[in-house]
N, C-alpha and C positions, 0 to 999 in steps of 0.2 A: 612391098604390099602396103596398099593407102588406106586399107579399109575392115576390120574383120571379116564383111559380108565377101570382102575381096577374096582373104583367106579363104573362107569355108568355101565359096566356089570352087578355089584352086585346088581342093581336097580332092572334086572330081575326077580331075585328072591324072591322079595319081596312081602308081601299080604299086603293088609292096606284098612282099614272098614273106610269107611267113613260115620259117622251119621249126620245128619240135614233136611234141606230142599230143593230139589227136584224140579226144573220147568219145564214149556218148555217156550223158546223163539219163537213166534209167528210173521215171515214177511209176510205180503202183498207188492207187488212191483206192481205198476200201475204209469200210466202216466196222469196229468191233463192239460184238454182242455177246461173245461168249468167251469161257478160256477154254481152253482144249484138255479135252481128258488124258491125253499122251503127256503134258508136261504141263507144270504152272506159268503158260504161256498164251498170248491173244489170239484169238482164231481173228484173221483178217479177210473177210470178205470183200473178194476185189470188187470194184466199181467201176475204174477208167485207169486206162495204161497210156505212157506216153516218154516218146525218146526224142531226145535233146541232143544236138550237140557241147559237149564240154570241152575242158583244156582248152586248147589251140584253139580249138569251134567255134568257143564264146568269143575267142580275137576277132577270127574273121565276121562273123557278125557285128561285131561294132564297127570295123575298120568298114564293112558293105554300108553301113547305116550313117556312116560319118561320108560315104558317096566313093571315096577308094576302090579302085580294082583289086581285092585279093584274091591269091593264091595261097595254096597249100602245098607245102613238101614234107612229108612225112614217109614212113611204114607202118601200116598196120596189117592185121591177120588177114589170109585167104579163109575167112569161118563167116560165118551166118552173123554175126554182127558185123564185122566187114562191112559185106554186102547192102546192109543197112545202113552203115555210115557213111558210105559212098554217096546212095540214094539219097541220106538227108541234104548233101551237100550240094548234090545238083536240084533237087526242088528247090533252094536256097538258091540258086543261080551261083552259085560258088565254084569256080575256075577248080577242078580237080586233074590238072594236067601232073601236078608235083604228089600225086596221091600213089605210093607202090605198097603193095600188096608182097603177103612172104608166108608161106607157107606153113613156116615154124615159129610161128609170129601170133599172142593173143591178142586180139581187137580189146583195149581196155575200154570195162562198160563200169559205171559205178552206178547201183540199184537203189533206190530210197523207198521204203515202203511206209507210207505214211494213212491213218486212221483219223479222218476229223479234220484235228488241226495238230496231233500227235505222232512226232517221226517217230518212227517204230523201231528199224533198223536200219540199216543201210547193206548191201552186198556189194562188195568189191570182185570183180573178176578179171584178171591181168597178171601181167611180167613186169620186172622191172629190171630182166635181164638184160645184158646189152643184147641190139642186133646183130646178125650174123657179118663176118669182115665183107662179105660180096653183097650184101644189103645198104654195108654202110658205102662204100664204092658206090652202088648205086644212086645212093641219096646225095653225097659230094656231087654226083655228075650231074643228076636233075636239078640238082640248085645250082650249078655253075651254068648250066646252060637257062638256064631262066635269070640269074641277077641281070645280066647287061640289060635287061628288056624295064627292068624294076627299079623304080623312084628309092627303097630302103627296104633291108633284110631286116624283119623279126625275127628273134628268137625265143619261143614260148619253151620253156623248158620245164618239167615236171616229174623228171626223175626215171621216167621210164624207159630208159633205154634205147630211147633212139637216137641224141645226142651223145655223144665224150668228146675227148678232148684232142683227138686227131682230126674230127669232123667239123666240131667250131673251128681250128686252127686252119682248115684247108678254104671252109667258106668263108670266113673273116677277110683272109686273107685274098682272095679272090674278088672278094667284094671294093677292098681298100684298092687293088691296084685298078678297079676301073670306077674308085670314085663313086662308089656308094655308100653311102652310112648304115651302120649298122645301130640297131637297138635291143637291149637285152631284159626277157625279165627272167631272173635266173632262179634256182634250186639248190638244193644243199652240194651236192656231187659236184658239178661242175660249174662248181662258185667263181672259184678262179683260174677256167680254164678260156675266160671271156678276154681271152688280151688284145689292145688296140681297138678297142671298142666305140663308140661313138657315143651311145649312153648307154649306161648299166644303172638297172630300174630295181632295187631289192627295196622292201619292206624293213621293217625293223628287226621283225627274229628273223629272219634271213642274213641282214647284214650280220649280227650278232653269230649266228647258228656257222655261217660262210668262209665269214672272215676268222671267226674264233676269238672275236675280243668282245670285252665286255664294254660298256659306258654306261655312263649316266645322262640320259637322256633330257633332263633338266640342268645337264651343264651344255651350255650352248659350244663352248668353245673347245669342251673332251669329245663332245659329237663331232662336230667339224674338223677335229685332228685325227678321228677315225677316219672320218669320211676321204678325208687327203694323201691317209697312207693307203686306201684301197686303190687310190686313183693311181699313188704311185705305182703298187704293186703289179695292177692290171694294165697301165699306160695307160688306161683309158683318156677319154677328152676330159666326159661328164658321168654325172653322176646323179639321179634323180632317186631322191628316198624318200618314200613315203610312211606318212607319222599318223596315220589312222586318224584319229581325233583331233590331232594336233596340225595335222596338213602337210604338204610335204618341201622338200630342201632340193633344191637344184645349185650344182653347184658345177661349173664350166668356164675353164681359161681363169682369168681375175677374177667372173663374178659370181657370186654366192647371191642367194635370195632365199628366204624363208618364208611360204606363204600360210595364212591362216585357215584354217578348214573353215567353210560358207556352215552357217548354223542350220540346222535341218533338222526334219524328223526323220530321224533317220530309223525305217523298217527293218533292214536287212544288208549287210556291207555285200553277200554273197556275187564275184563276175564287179568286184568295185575294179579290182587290182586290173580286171582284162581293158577297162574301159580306160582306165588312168595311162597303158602302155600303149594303148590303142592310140589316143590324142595324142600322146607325144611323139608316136613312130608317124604319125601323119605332117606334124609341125617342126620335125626333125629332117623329113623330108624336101619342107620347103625353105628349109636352111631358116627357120625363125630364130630369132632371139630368146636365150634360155629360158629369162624373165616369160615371154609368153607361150613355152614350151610348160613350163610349170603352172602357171594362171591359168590357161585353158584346161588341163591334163587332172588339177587340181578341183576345179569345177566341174567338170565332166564327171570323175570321180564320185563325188557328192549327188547329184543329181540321180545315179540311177543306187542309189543309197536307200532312197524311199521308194523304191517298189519291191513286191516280196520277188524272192530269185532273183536269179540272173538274167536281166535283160538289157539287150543293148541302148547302146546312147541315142538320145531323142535330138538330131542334131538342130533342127528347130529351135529347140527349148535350149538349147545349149549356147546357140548362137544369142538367142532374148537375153539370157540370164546373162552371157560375157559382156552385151551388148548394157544392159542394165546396170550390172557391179562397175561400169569404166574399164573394162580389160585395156591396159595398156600395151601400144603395138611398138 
């Protein structure tokens, strides 16, 4: 690659499966005027409703905005949110070929019910049961028969049970023997079920929460001896951690790099972490150099920082600002 403009071109071309878990984001928007004579609680008169994709959703959207071909391999419910997050996915023009459906199976929705500019509550409705064994069968086969066709395997993982540790192990490894890279961004559960990885993308209480060790985060060198034993642990290549404020650490083969977080006004981190894996499973894809696996991933990151929610990356702006800061290639 000669060129960033070269890079983000070559983003086009790209396919990338992303397996995990699948939401929708759930607003109610109303205004409150009274409390409610049943309890000492806000009567919320609705205004406007409106469903989102979340989890995995918010990937494939940046990975579509970033110009990538994605796919979805998941399970979600045969129920009336289903139904709906299917639908959101094809107006989205989003590949639902890897989408199954399961009968015993809840579509997880998570509801915000927000008054003004005051969230009110949230509803959560979900399992975080594992899938059934002839589900997960299904889900190894759909993603097996889809990686060969696929530039890099996502793994969005968030707890809900449609990943374990028999299912990473059989796509991972499927992936490696026809020379795909894999990228992770992982969850508590199946921290360390990510072996032979290509990059493993945690955050800091994740690494922390995953691994089970503690550090000092203002010891550079107690961080990077965590980060080495993870690498052991899970064979992985690399290892990209993200440091919220502080920017994030790529670390792969001999080279280490620490980037700085770009200074911002930053709104709202919410869908940072989707955007940050999203850059990287694209520039990981085109076998880039760590350094600009982490530069871009890192910037991208920041940039959709200052909008409120979760919205995907502006690749545009994304390209100005690498192209502005000197992104080294």
């Amino acid at each position: 690659m000669e060129s960033l403009e070269q890079i983000f071109e070559s983003f086009n071309k790209l396919r990338i499966l992303v397996v995990g878990d699948v939401m929708l984001d759930s607003y109610v928007w109303g205004k409150v005027e009274r409390i409610s004579p049943e309890a000492p609680v806000p009567v919320v008169t609705v205004q406007s409703r409106e469903l989102r994709l979340g989890g995995a959703g918010n990937v494939l959207l940046n990975l579509q905005a970033l110009g990538a071909e994605a796919f979805i391999c998941t399970v979600i419910g045969q129920d009336e949110y289903g139904e709906k997050l299917q639908r959101i996915l094809k107006e989205k023009g989003l590949n639902c070929e890897g989408l199954l459906r399961a009968s015993d199976r809840l579509t997880t929705v998570k509801e915000r019910v927000i008054a003004g500019s005051q969230h009110v509550v949230r509803i959560d409705s979900e399992t975080e049961a594992p899938i059934s064994a002839t589900d997960k069968q299904r889900l190894i086969d759909k993603a097996i028969e889809l990686i060969p066709s696929c530039d890099v395997v996502l793994f969005e993982d968030y707890d809900k049970g449609v990943l374990d540790a028999e299912s990473i192990a059989a796509i991972t490894s499927f992936a490696r023997e026809h020379d795909v890279p894999t990228v992770v961004d992982p969850k508590k559960k199946n921290f360390l079920a990510y072996r032979h990885v290509t990059l493993f993308k945690p955050n800091l209480k994740e690494l922390r929460e995953g691994f089970k060790k503690d550090f000092d985060i203002n010891n550079r060198e107690e961080f990077e001896q965590v980060v080495a034993e993870l690498l052991l642990e899970l064979s992985a290549d690399g290892a990209l951690i993200t440091q919220s404020e502080r920017g994030v650490f790529i670390t792969s083969g001999p080279e280490k790099h620490h980037i700085k977080a770009h200074k911002r006004k930053v709104t709202d981190v919410s869908g940072a972490g989707d955007t940050v894996i999203s850059i990287a499973a694209c520039c990981v894809a085109l076998r880039l150099s760590p350094l600009l696996v982490a530069t871009l991933s890192n910037l991208g990151g920041g940039l959709v920082c200052e909008h409120v929610g979760a919205v995907p990356i502006d690749k545009a702006l994304l390209l100005k600002e690498a192209l502005k800061t000197g992104t080294p290639l």
